[in-house]
N, C-alpha and C positions, 0 to 999 in steps of 0.2 A: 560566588556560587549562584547557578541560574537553577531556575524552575523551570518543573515541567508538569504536562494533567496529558491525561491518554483517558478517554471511554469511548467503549466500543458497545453497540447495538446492531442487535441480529433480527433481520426481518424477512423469513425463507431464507434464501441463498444471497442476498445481498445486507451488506454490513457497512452500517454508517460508524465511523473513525474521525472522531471528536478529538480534537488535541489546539493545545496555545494557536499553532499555526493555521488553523481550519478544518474545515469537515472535510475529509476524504470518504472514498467508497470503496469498495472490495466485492468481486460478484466470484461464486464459483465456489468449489470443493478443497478436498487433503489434496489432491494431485495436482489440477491447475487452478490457477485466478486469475484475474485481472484487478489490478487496484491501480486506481484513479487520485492522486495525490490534491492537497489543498491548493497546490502551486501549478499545475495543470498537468503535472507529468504525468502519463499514463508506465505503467509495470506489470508485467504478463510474467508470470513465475511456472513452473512444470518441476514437483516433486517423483523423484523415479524411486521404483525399491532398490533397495541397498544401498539408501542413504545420500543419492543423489538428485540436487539439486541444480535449473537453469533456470536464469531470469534476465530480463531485458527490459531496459525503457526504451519504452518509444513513443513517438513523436513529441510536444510538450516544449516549454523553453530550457533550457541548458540551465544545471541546478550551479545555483551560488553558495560559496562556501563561507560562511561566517564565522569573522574571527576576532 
């Protein structure tokens, strides 16, 4: 069984995300963000009403799967 820690700190519109893996960032509102991963990936997400959701990485290295 592995471990895991998540905290998060809000300062204005930008959010530092503390986890085992590193600090990531998150800038933005309910509808878009951008979040900036520990591992360099960046993620652009767009919440629409009626429950839909688009998200995209981009640029960043190719995520590794561990097993």
């Amino acid at each position: 069984m592995g471990w895991n820690y998540h905290k998060s700190i809000k300062l204005g519109p930008l959010r530092f995300n503390l986890s085992r893996h590193g600090i990531g960032q998150s800038l933005g509102g309910r509808r878009f963000h951008v979040t900036r991963t520990p591992d360099g990936r960046t993620y652009v997400s767009v919440s629409l009403p009626g429950g839909f959701h688009l998200g995209k990485t981009v640029g960043g290295r190719p995520r590794r799967h561990r097993y």
